[in-house]
Each structure stands twice: as C-alpha cells, then as structure tokens.
C-alpha positions in Angstrom: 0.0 0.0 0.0 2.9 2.3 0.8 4.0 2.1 -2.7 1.1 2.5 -4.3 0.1 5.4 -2.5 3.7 6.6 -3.3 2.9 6.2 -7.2 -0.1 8.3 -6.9 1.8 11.1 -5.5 4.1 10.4 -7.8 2.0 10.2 -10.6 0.2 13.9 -9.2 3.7 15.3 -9.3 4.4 14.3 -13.2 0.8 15.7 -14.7 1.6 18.8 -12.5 4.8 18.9 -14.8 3.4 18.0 -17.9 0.6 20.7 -17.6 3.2 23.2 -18.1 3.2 22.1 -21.6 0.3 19.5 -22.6 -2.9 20.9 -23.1 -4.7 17.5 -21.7 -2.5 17.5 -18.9 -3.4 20.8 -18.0 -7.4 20.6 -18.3 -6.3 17.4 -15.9 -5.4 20.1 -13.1 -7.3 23.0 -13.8 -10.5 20.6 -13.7 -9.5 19.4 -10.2 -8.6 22.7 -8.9 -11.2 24.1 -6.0 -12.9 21.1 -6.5 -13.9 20.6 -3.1 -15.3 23.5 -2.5 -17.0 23.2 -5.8 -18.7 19.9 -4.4 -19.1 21.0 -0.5 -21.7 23.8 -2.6 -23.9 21.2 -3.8 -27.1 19.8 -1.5 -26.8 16.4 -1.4 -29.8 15.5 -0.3 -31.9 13.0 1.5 -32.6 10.8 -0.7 -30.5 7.8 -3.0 -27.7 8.6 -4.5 -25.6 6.3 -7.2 -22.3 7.1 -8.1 -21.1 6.1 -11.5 -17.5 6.6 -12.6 -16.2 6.5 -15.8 -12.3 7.0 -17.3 -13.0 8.5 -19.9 -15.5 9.1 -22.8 -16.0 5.6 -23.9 -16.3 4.3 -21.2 -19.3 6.9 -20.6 -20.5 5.6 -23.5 -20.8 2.1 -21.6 -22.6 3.2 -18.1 -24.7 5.1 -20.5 -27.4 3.2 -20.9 -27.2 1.8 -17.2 -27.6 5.7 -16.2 -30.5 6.3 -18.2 -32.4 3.1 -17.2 -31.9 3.7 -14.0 -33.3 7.0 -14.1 -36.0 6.3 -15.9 -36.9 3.1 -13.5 -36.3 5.6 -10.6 -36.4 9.0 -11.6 -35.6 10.4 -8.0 -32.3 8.6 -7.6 -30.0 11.2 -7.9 -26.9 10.1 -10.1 -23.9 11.3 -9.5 -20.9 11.4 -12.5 -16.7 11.1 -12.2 -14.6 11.6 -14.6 -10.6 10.4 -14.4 -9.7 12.0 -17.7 -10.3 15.4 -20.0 -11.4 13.7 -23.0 -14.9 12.5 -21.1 -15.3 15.1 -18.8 -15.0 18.2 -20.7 -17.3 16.2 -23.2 -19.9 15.4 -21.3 -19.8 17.4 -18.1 -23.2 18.8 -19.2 -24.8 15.7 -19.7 -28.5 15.6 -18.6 -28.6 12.5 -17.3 -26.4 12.8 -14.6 -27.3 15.3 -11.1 -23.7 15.7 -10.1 -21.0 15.6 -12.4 -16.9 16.2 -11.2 -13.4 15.2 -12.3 -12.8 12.0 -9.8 -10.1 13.6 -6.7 -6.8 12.0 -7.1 -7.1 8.5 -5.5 -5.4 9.6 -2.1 -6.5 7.8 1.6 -7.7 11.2 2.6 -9.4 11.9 -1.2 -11.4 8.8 -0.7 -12.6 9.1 2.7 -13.3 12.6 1.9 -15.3 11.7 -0.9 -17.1 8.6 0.1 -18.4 10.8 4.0 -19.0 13.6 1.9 -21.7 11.9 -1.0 -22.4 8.7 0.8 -23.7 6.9 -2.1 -26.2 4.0 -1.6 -24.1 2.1 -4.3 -21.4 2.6 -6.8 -20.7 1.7 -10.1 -16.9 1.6 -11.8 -16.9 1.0 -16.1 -14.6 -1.3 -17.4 -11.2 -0.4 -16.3 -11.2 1.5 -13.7 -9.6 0.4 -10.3 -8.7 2.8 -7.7 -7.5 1.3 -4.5 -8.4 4.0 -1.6 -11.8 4.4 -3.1 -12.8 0.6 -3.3 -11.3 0.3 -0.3 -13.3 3.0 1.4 -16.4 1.8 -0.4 -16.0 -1.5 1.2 -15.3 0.1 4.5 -18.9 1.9 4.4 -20.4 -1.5 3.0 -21.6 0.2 -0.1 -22.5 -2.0 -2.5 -19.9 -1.6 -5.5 -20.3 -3.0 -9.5 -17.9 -3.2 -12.2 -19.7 -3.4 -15.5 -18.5 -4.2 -19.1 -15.0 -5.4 -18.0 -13.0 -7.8 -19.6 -10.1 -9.5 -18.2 -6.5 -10.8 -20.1 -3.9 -12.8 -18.4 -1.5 -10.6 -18.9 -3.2 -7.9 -16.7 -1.6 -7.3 -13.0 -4.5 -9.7 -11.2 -2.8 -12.8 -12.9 0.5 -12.1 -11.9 2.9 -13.1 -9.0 3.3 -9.6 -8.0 -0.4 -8.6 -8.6 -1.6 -9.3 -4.4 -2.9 -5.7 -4.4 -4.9 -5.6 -7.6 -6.8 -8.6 -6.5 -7.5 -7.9 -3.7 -9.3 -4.7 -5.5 -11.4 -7.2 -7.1 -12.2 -8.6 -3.6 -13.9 -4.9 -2.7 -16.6 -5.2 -5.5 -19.8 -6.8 -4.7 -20.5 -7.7 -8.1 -18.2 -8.2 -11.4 -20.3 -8.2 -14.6 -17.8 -9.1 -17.3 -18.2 -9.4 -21.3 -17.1 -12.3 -21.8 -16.7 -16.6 -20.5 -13.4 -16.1 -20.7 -13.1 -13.7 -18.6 -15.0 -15.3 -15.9 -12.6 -18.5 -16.2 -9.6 -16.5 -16.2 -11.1 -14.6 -12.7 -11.9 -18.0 -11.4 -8.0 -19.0 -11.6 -7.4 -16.4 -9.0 -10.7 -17.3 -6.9 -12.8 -14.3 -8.3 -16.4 -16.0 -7.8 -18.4 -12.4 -7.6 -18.8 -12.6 -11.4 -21.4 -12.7 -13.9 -21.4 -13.0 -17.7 -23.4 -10.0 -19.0 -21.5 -9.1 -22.7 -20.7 -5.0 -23.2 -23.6 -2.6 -22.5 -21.8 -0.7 -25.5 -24.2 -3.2 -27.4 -27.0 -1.5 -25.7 -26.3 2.2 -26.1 -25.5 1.4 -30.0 -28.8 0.3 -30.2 -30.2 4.0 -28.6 -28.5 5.5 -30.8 -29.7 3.7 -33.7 -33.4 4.3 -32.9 -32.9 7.6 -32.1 -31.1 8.4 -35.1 -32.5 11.5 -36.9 -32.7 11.9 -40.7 -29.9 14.3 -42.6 -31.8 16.1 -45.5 -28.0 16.7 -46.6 -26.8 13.6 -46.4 -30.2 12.5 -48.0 -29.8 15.0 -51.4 -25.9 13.8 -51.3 -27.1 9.9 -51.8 -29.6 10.6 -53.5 -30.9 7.2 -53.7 -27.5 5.6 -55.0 -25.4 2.9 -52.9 -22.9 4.3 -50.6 -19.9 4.4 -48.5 -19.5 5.6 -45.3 -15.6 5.8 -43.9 -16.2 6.8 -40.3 -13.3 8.3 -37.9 -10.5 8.0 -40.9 -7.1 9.1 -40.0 -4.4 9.8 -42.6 -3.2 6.0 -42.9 -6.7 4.8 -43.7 -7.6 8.0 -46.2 -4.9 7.8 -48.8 -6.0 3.9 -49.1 -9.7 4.9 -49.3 -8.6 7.7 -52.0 -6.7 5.5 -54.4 -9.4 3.7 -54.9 -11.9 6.8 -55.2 -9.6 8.4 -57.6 -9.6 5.1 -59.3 -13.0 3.3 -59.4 -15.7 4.8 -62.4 -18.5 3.0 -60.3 -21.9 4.5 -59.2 -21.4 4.5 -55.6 -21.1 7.6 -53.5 -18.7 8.2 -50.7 -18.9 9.6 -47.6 -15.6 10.4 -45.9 -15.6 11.6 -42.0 -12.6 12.1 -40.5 -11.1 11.8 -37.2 -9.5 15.3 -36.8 -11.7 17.7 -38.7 -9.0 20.6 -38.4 -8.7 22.9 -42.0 -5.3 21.9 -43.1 -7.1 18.3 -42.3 -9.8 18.7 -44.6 -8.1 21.1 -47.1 -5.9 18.0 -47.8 -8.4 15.1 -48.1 -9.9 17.9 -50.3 -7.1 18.4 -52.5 -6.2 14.5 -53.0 -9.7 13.7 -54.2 -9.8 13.8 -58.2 -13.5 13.3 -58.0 -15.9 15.5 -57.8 -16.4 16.6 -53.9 -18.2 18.9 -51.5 -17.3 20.1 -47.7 -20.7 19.1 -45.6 -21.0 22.7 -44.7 -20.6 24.3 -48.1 -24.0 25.7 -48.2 -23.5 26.8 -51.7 -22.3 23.1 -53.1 -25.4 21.2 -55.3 -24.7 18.0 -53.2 -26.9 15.9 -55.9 -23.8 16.3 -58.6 -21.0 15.3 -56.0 -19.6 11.6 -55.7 -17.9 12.4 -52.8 -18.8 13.9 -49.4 -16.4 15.5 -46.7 -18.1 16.2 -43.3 -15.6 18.3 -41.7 -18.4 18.5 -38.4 -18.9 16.6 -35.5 -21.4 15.1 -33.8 -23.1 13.4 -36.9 -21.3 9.9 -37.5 -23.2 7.5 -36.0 -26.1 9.0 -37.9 -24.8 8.8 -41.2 -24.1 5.7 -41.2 -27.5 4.6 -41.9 -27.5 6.4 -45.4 -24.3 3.1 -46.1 -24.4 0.1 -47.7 -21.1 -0.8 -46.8 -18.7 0.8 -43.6 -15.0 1.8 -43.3 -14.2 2.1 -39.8 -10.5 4.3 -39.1 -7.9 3.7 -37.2 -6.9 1.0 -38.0 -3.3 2.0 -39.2 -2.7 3.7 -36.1 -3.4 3.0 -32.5 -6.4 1.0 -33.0 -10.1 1.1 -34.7 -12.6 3.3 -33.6 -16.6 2.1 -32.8 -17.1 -0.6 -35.5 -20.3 -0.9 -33.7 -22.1 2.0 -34.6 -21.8 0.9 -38.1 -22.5 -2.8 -37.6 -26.4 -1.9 -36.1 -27.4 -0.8 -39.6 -27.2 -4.1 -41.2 -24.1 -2.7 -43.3 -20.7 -4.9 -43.8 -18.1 -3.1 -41.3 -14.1 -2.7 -43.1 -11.3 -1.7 -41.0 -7.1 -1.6 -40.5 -4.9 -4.6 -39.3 -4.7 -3.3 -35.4 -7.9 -4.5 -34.6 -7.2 -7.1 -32.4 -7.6 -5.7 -28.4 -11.3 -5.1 -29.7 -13.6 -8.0 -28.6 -16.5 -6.6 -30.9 -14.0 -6.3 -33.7 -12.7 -10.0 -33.5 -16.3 -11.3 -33.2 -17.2 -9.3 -35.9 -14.9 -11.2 -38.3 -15.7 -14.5 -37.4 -19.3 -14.6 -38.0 -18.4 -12.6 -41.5 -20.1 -9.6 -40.7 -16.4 -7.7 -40.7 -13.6 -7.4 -43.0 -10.0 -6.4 -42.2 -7.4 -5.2 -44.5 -3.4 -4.3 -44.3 -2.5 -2.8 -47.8 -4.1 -0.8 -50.6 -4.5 -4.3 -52.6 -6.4 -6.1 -50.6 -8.5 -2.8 -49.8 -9.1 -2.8 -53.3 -9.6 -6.5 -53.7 -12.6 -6.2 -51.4 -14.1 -3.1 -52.2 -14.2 -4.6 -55.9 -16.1 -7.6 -54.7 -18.4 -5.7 -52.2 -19.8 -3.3 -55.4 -19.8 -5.4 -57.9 -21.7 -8.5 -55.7 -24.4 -6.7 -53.9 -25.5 -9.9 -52.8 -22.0 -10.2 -50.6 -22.2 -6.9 -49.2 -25.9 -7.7 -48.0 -24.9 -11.4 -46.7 -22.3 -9.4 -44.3 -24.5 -6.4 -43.7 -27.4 -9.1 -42.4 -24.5 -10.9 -40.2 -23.1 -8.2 -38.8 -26.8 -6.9 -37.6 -27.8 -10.4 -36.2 -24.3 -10.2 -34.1 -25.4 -7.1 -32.4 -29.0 -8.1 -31.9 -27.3 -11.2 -30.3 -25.5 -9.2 -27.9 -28.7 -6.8 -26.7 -29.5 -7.1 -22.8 -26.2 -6.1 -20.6 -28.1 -3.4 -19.3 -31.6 -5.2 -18.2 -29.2 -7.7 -16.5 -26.9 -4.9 -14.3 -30.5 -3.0 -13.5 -32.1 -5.7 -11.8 -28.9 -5.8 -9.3 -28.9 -1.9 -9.3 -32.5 -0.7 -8.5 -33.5 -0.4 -5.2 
C-alpha cells in the first residue's frame, strides 16, 4: 500500500509537470482545482444517490445506458458522475442525465474518505477499467454496494501475476463483477474471483439508442440521392490515402462519404485536394450536393447517424493505435471494413468470425474487397445481415446490471 500510495503522488507530481506544456494535462489540473469546494456547494440530499465513474468518454459511453435506465426506473435517484480524464469530462460534463458531475479527486486515503463521507452513495458503479484502491477500499469500509460493469479480463493484466496481491484484492472490494465475456470469468476463477457474472458489453445496448434515435440528414439524404454508398467513419491519414486510391480510381456508381477523425482545416483542405473526383465540404451551403460523388463532413457530432444512409462501412484507425466504434456501423445491417490493429477489440474479432467484418493491411487487398463488395451486392448484404444479427445477439447487458442496481 505504501507504494502505491507513493505512485499516486508520484503520478500527481508528473501531470503537474506536464501541464506546463500538454494541453490534456493541464485541463487534468485546472478541472480538479477548487474542486472541493465546488462539491461541499452542492445539497446532497436526503434521498438515494448512485455514483457512476467512468475514465474517460467511452467508457461513458458504456454506463450510459445503465444511467439512463436507471433513471428512468427511478427518476428520483440522484446520479452522480466522475470523470478520471479530460477527454470524457470536458465532453460530457453537461450531460443531462447525470445530477452531479466532477473530475474524480486523485485516488489519495484522505481523497477517498473525503469523498465517500461527503456523497455517501447508496451504491457505486466503476466501467470497465477502472480500479482505484483507496476508493474501493473505502467503499467496502462503508459497505456500499460496488459494480464493475462491461470489464474484460487478459492474463497478462496485473490480477494474474505473482506480483499482482494488491490488484486482487481490489477485485475482492466489488460486490459484483459483470464481465463481457466466458473467458473472462474462467480466467477470474484462476485467481478465486467468484463475484462474477457474464453480461457481454452494455456498448451493445447504447448502439442500439443511438440507432433508434437516429434523426434523418436532408444533406446527407440529397448527397445519396438514392445511390449505394460508403460511409468511412473516424479515418485518420493512414486509412484516407487507401480509401482515396481507390476513389480516384474506381468509375463505379457508388457515393462516398468520408468523416474524419480530426476535422481541423489543413485536415480537410488535404483530403480535399487528394480527391480527383468531384467533392463537396458538408457545410458548403452553396455546393449542389446531388452532382457530388464524394462527401467531406468536416463537423462533428453526426457519424453515427450517417451511417445509416451506407451500404457498406470503413471504420478508421486501423493503421494507427487502434479502430474506432465498428459498432455504430454494424447496427445498420451494413458490412463493417477496417485496418490490421484490430485485435484488443472484442467486438472487432467477433465481428470477423461470423463474417459480418472485414480487415485489410494494404491498398490491394483494400481494393480487392471493395471490388467484390460493389460489384456482388449480394455479398455486401450477406455481411450487412450478419453483422446486424451479431449485435442483436449481444442486446441485454443493461436489463441484467439494472435488476442488481434498483432499489
């Protein structure tokens, strides 16, 4: 424990450092700045309280759909929202769903006592990866009853390792773990972990909101224009000049949609430029979408929409760090295409196995693909269907975690 609570100091001591010159670094301390007071401000209240934290924005993205059920099963629970990192706080620290919403104190002894007396939740719920000793150990302390939802567990994570005494015992403070997967559960069960519960990903669950709630685009719509098309969602440099050889290349029909990651101007103004086709910028209100075979939405906030206007889906990231939501495309119905660094993504893996998903490493096979996805309809529809009925399959994470949650 001395160590640990040494490499959170530590750990303090190097953001502090690092905000002198990394933007991310510094939201990271400004956010936490006052922050007490900030939350000693707030009325508490009488009544329940659940605490949901979350790392960062996808993992939001997974407690989701446990937040909003629960609300709407008990709509005077008062939900209270942590954040460890910039990228999901500063998204989403206006969400509606939530009553309280804070960056999570620095995971001291004194932090987490602080915090646990000060909001005395009724229960707690962690996403996915999150373990912070003095907290759990606190909550455990108050006998709070404490979930971890959507995890999934890998042997070589600390728990399964000689040296790991301290993060299982972390697992020990949870009440229940509800993992994705049967592997996980065996792999817990080598280490005595027999709090678990198979549930899948509740990422399933909140791909499915955002499917029904999905509005209509009249852009998009006149873009299309009732023609086949491609959507490449969350491309990155690596993934675009691939997608753009074969734009430049193909004399086909089909209309592309291209929605990058970074939407900055020198961004766009060169996926612009490299495009020998005719193409419009989204939010050139003067372009006549209709005569365009190529669409660059240089916006955010509209992806997971779009992709209902495809017939088939590239998903980016593929030649960088790792793919982006494959998910969001896969509800549709809609063959799913991605980069060769897809395989720390469950969803991904899965994806390809029951040929709903495709993954390519060079221009050629990209092409190879792509020429037998247009030209055989019939394939691309095969994969579309398979890819749906493997998300359908996976529906329910959240019903399961509710029943344990609600009062």
């Amino acid at each position: 424990m001395v160590m640990y609570n040494l490499g959170i100091i530590a750990y303090r001591c190097a953001i502090g450092v690092a905000s002198l010159f990394n933007e991310k670094a510094a939201l990271w301390v400004k956010g936490r700045k006052g922050i007490w007071k900030r939350m000693a401000a707030v009325e508490r209240g009488k009544g329940r309280l659940v605490w949901f934290h979350a790392a960062s924005l996808g993992e939001f993205e997974q407690g989701r759909p446990v937040i909003e059920r629960l609300k709407e099963i008990e709509p005077h629970t008062k939900v209270l929202l942590t954040f460890f990192s910039p990228s999901g706080y500063e998204i989403r620290k206006n969400y509606q769903g939530a009553d309280y919403i804070y960056y999570l104190p620095i995971d001291t002894p004194s932090n987490a006592r602080h915090f646990v007396e000060m909001w005395k939740p009724d229960a707690a719920v962690f996403v996915k990866y999150e373990y912070w000793y003095n907290y759990l150990n606190e909550l455990h302390k108050h006998q709070v009853q404490t979930y971890l939802i959507s995890a999934i567990f890998r042997p070589e994570q600390p728990f399964f390792k000689k040296w790991g005494n301290l993060h299982r015992r972390m697992l020990g403070f949870f009440t229940r773990l509800f993992v994705q997967d049967e592997e996980s559960v065996k792999l817990l069960s080598t280490i005595g972990i027999t709090h678990v519960q198979q549930t899948g990903d509740t990422r399933f669950d909140r791909v499915k909101q955002i499917a029904d709630a999905a509005k209509r685009i009249e852009k998009v719509e006149a873009f299309c224009n009732d023609r086949r098309a491609v959507v490449c969602g969350s491309t990155w440099p690596g993934d675009e000049d691939i997608i753009l050889d074969y734009i430049n290349a193909q004399e086909g029909n089909y209309k592309w949609i291209i929605v990058p990651h970074e939407i900055g101007e020198s961004h766009i103004k060169d996926i612009l430029g490299k495009c020998r086709k005719s193409v419009a910028r989204y939010t050139d209100e003067t372009a006549d979408m209709t005569k365009c075979q190529v669409l660059v939405v240089d916006t955010i906030g509209v992806l997971s929409s779009i992709y209902r206007y495809g017939s088939i889906s590239y998903i980016g990231g593929g030649f960088g760090k790792g793919i982006h939501n494959t998910l969001e495309a896969a509800i549709y119905g809609i063959p799913v295409i991605f980069g060769p660094k897809y395989h720390k993504f469950k969803e991904a893996v899965d994806l390809i196995a029951c040929g709903g998903a495709f993954s390519i490493s060079d221009k050629e096979q990209f092409t190879s693909l792509m020429d037998s996805l247009i030209n055989s309809p019939a394939i691309a529809e095969a994969a579309g269907q398979s890819a749906l009925k493997f998300v359908n399959q996976q529906l329910g994470a959240t019903d399961v975690i509710i029943r344990q949650l609600v009062d």
